[in-house]
N, C-alpha and C positions, 0 to 999 in steps of 0.2 A: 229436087221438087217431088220425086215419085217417094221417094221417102217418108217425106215429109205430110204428104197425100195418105199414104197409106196410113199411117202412124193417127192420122186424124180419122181414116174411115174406120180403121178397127174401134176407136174408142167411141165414136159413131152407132156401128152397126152392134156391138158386142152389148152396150149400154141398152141397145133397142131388146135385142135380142134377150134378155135378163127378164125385162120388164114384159116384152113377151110371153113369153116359157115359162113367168112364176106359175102360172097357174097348173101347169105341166108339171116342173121341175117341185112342187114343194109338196105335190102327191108319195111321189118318187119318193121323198126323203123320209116324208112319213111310215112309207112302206120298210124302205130299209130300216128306219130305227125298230120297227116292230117284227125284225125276220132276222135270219141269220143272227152273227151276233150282236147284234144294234149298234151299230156301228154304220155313220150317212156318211162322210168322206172318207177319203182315201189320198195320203198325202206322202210324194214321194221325192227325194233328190233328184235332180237331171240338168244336165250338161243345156246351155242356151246360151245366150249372143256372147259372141267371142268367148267362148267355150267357159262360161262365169255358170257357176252355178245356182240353180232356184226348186222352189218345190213349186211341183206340179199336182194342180187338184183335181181331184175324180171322184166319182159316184163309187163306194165299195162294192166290188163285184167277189174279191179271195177274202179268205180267212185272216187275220191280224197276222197270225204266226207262218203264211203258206210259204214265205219265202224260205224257212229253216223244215219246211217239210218234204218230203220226195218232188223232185221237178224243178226244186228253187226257182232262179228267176223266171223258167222260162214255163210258159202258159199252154196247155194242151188244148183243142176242142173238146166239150165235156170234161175238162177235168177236176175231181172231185171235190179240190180246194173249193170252187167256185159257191159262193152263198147264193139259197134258192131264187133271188132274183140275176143274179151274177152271168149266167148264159144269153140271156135276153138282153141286158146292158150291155155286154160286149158285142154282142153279133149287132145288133141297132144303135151301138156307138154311140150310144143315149148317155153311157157312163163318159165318156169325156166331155159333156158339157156346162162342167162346173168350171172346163180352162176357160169359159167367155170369162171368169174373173182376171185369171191369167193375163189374157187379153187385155181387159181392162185396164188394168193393174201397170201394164208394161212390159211383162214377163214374155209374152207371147204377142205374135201377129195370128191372124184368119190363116193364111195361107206362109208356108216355110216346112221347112225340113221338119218334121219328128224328134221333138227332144226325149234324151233317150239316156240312161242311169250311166254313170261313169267307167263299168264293166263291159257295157255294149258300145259305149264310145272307144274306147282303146280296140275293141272290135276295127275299126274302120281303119285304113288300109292310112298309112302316113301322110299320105297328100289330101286325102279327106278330111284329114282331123282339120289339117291347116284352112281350109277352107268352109265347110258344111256348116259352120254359125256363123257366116260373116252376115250373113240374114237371121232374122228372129227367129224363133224354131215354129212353128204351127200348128192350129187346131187342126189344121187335113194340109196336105200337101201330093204332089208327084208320089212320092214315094209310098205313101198310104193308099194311092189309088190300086197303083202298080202292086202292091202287094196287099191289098183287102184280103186277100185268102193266106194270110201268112201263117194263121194258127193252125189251119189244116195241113199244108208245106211242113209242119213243125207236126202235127199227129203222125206222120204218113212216116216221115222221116222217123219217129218214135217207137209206128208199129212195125214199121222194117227190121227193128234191130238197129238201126244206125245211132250216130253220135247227135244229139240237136244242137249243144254247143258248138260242135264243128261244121254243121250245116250252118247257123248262124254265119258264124265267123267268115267263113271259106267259100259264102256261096250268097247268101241274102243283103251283108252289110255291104261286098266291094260292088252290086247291082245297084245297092241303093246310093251309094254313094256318087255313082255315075249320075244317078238318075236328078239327083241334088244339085251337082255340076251344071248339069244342065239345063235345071231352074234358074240356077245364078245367070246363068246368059242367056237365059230368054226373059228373064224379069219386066213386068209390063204391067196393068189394073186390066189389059185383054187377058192375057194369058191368067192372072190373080182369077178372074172372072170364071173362064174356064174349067181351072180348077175346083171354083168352088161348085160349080153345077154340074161336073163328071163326081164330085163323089157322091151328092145325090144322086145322081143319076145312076151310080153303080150300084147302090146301097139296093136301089127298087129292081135293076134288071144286071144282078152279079156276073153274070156271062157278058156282059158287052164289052167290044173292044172298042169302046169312045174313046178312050187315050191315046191310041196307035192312029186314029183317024184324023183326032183333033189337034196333037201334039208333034208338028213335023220336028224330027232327026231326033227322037226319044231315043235311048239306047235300048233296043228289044227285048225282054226278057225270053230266055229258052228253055225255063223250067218252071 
């Protein structure tokens, strides 16, 4: 039944939310075709329900070619790739909301795991694979909230000297993974709810620990 519910609110709220935002959303594209390289989507492979793959769509925030240029996949705060609206999209997450089609479409639910390119799926620790899409992947989830600051983790980690592939791997994927886990068995339209008004709510006051307050037996992150 909660399946079933959900499956209908996303197509529901996603549909609202579309006809919402055009007026929002079709400024945006206009701007990107006249900037950077003019280029408005951004469309990429990624691992979703039971681990089937789909492309996922997004507002262009890099360059067509960034991923064969220094940093490949992985994304820096400020980093140069970024097309001159591309900072702003990312930090107001404004660029993933071309996945309401997603959504739409069936690709994606409102809330689930973060579907994530097949490089950073092998990332996840072996009893993660077998599990982390047995729910649809998500426009925001747990894991997104708990790591909104990931591209900075990943600067810091860069301006150290250190490895970021090996920070990923070794350090960000086996946290998220738990944290996924733990979705799965708390699944609920309370907790779905939840979530969706802690990533607002982080988005506006980035320092807040609403997840730790709201989210009893989270697994604690320590860095």
């Amino acid at each position: 039944m909660y399946k079933f519910f959900k499956r209908t609110s996303d197509i529901v709220s996603s549909g609202i939310a579309l006809l919402i935002l055009s007026p929002f959303l079709i400024p945006i594209a206009i701007v990107l075709k006249l900037t950077g390289e003019g280029y408005i989507f951004y469309f990429q492979e990624r691992v979703g329900h039971k681990n089937k793959l789909f492309d996922i769509y997004k507002f262009a925030t890099m360059l067509k070619d960034s991923a064969n240029m220094k940093g490949g996949l992985i994304t820096t705060k400020g980093d140069p790739r970024m097309t001159p609206m591309g900072g702003f999209l990312r930090k107001s997450k404004i660029n993933e909301l071309p996945q309401l089609l997603n959504i739409f479409f069936g690709h994606m639910s409102v809330v689930g795991p973060r579907p994530v390119m097949q490089k950073s799926f092998a990332a996840y620790p072996d009893h993660v694979q077998e599990v982390i899409y047995n729910v649809k992947p998500g426009l925001t989830g747990i894991g997104s909230i708990v790591f909104r600051d990931e591209e900075e983790l990943i600067t810091e980690v860069r301006d150290a000297g250190g490895d970021t592939w090996d920070f990923y791997k070794n350090t960000i994927y086996p946290h998220k993974g738990e944290l996924e886990k733990w979705y799965q068995k708390n699944q609920s339209f309370w907790t779905d709810f939840k979530i969706i008004f802690a990533t607002a709510w982080v988005v506006i006051k980035p320092e807040s620990d609403i997840v730790y307050t709201w989210f009893k037996g989270l697994p604690k992150r320590e860095f």
